[in-house]
N, C-alpha and C positions, 0 to 999 in steps of 0.2 A: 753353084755352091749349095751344098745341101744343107738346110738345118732337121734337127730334131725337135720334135713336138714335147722332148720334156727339158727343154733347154732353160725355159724359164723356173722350173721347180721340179727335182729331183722324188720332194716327196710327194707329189702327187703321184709319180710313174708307181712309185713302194706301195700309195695307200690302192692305188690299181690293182696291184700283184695280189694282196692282203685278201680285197673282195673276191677274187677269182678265187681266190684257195680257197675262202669261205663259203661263196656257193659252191663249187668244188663238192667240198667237204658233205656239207648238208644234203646232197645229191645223194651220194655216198653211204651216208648213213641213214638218212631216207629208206633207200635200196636194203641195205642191212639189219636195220635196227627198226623195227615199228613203233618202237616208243620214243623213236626221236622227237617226232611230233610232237608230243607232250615236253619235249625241253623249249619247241621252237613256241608254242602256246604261254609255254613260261615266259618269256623272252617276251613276247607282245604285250603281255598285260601287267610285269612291272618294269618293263623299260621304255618299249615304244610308244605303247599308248597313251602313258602319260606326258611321254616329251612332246606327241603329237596334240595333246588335250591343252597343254601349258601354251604351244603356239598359235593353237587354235583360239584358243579364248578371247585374246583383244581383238579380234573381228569378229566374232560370234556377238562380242558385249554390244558392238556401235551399231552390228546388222541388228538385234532387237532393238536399241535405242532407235533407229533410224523406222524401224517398223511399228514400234511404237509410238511415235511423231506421225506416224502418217495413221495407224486405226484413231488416236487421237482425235487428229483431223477430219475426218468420217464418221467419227462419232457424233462431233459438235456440229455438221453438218445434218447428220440423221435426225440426231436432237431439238433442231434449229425446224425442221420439217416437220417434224411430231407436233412441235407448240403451234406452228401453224394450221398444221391438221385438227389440231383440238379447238384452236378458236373457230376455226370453219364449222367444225361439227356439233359446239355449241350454239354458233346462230343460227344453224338448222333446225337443232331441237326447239329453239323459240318459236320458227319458223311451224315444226309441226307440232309444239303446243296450240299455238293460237289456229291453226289448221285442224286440231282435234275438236276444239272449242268450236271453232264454226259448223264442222261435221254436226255437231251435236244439238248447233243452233239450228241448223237446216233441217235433219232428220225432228224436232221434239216440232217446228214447223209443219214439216209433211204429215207427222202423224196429227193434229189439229186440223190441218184440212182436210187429210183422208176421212176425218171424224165427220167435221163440220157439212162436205157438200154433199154430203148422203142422203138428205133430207133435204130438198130446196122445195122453191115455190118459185113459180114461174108466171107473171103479172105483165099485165099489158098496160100502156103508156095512154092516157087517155087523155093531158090538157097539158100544156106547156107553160110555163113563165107563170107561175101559180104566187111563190111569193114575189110581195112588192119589191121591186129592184135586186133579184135575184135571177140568177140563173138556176131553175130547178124544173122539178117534171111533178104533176100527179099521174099514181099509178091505181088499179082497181085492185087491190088487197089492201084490208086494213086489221083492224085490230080480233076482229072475225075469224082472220084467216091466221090467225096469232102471228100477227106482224109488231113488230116492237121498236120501241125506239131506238136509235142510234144503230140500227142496225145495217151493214154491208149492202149496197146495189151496185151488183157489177152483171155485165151482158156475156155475151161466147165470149167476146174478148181480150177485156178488160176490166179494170174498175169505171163505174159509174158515178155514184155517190152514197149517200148516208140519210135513211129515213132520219125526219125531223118533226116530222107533224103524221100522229097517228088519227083519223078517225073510222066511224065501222066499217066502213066498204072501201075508205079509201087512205092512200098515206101520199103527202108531200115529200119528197128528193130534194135535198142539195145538191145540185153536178158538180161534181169535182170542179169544172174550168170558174166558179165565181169567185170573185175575191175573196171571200166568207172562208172559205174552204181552204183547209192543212189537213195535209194526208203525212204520215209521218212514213216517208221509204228507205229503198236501200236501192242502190247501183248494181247492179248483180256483176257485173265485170269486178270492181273491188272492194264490195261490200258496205262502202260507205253510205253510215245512217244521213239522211236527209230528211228535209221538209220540204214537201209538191203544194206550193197554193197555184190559187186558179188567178185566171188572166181575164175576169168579163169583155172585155174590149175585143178581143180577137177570137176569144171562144178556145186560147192555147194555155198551156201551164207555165210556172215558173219554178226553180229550184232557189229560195231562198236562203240568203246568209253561209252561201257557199264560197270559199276562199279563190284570190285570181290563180294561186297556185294548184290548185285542186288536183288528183288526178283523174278527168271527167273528158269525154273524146264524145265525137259530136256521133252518134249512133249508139251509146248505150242504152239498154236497158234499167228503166224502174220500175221498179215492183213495188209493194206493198211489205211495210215491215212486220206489222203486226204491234209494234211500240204501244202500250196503253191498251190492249185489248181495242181500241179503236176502231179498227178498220181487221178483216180477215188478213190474214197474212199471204204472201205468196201470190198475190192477185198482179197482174200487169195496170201498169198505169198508165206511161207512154215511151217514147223514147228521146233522149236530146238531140235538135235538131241545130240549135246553135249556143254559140258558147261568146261571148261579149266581155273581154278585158275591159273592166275599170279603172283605168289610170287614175296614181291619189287616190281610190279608196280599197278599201280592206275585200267586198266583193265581188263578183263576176256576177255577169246576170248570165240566166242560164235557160234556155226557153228550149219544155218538151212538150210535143205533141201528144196528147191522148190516142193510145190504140184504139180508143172504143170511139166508134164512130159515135159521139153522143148526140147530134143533132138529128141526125138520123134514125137514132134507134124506136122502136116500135114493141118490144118485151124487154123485161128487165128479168134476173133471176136473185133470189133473196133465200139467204139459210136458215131452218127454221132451230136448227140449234145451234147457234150463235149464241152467246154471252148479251 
């Protein structure tokens, strides 16, 4: 049994026939007429386009909305990273403030000793154990050789100690290792200001009223601050050999070796322009 395909709607078969004659037609006159075009131009921009524009719109409006929702979200993301970024690159600048500030402390340093060791004197060690219950040296330059008081004695490799007793041909040394003695330093690994007193008993130093917490590692280097015009600046002193947690109290004892072989030593060298 045969059916037909326009069984269920008669006018679908008509609205079929209708287009066929209309492109048809437009073919036609296409062919014939060159200004057809311009009717069919008419035709798209006050009838089709707009019925096409009108359909188009409630999904053009949710795809912005939807695309909107999501740069939104990318935004407050991007946003979220920037404030991040910024505090990062504010504790940097702290970071290279106090890094400028050092530069500045180190170079205004260098240029004082580059000043200072221009000019030395170079003295030989002639009596040991000179003051009573000290650890100290007589040396053969004194106030002759414009030797001064409280001034710098350090050897090639180190600090030594500090005239204390000027006379004409000769001056008395405190060594660094007596009790007597604070040398005010610094940790050259992180800069932290210290005090070096001496240790009589062993002939070693100590780093006093330094915290258990500290950041201090058993091989640093200390040096000479230069705090108080005191002591020359930049001068080696020794290095920490151990590091002693004091339970219950506030600090660590901290014990470094002098690089300067001081029991040893045999010439001393001293700056004649020092402060």
């Amino acid at each position: 049994m045969s059916t037909s395909i326009f069984k269920k709607s008669v006018a679908d078969f008509y609205i079929l026939i209708i287009f066929v004659v209309l492109s048809v037609t437009n073919i036609a006159l296409d062919i014939k007429y060159s200004n057809s075009n311009y009717i069919r131009i008419l035709i798209n921009d006050l009838l089709i386009n707009p019925i096409q524009y009108i359909v188009e719109t409630p999904s053009n409006f949710f795809d912005q909305m939807m695309e909107e929702r999501q740069n939104i979200s990318e935004l407050n993301k991007k946003i979220e990273f920037l404030e991040k970024q910024n505090v990062t690159l504010k504790a940097n600048i702290q970071k290279i403030d106090i890094l400028e500030n050092e530069i500045s402390r180190l170079r205004s340093i260098k240029t004082k000793i580059k000043n200072k060791i221009n000019n030395i004197k170079i003295a030989g060690v002639i009596r040991r154990n000179v003051l009573p219950d000290k650890e100290s040296i007589q040396i053969s330059s004194g106030s002759t050789d414009n030797i001064k008081l409280g001034q710098t004695v350090f050897g090639v490799n180190g600090l030594v100690g500090q005239v204390v007793e000027v006379n004409m041909q000769s001056s008395k040394i405190l060594l660094i290792t007596d009790s007597n003695s604070n040398v005010p330093g610094v940790i050259a690994r992180t800069g932290k200001q210290v005090i070096v007193k001496g240790r009589s008993q062993d002939n070693m130093l100590e780093i006093s009223f330094i915290s258990n917490d500290a950041d201090i590692k058993s091989g640093d280097l200390v040096s000479t601050s230069g705090q108080a015009d005191r002591f020359l600046a930049s001068l080696k002193i020794g290095r920490i050999i151990e590091i002693i947690k004091n339970e219950g109290e506030r600090f660590a004892t901290v014990i470094v070796e002098p690089i300067e072989n001081i029991d040893n030593i045999n010439e001393v060298i001293l700056t004649l322009d020092e402060k």
